[in-house]
N, C-alpha and C positions, 0 to 999 in steps of 0.2 A: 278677365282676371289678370291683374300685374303678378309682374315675377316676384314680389314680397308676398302679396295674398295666395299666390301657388305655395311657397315653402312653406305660408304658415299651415295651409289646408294640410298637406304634407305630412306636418310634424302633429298636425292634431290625430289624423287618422291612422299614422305610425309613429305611436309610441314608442323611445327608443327603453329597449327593455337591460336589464344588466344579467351578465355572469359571471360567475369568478372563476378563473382557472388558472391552476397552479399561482393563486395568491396576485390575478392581473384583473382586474375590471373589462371583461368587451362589454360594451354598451351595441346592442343589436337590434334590429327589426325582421321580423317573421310574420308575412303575410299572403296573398293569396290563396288559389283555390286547383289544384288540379292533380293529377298523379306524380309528379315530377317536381321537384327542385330542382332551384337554381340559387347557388351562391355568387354573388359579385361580390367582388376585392376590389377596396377601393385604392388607388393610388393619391400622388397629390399631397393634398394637405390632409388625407383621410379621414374625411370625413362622410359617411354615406347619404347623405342627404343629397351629395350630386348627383345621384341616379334615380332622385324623386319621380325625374317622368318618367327615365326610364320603366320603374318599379308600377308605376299606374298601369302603365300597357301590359308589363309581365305579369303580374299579377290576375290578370283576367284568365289566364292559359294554365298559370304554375305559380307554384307554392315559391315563395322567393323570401332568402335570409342575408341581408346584409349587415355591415358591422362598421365601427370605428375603429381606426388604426389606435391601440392606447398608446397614449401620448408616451406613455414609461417605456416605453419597447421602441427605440430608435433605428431600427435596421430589420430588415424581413428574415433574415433569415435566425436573428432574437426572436421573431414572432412563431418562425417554424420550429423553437427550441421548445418554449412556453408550452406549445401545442403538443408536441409529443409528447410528452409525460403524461 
């Protein structure tokens, strides 16, 4: 499998799901199986799709929620304002 057929498998089997808080779009994926979570923050261009293989292997062990940086939110610690309320 090429690295295009990998993100597409990816993006079919994690659908990216939405939420709205305090009036912001996360766009997220929640999957896996085990007692435990694990959140990944994505840096970069934030987008979570880079942690695709990651998320394959984590997911066998734990429950794993990642998220998109929304594009509206330019700086992290605007993203840790959003969140608190």
């Amino acid at each position: 499998m090429n690295f295009a057929q990998h993100i597409e498998a990816y993006q079919k089997s994690h659908p990216l799901l939405v939420k709205r808080i305090n009036g912001v779009d996360f766009r997220y994926t929640f999957s896996g199986k085990g007692g435990k979570t694990l959140v990944l923050l994505v840096g970069g261009l934030g987008l979570s799709i880079a942690y695709c293989n990651l998320v394959f292997v984590l997911e066998k062990k734990y429950q794993v929620i990642t998220f998109d940086f929304p594009v509206v939110i330019r700086r992290m610690r605007n993203l840790l304002i959003v969140l608190s309320y």
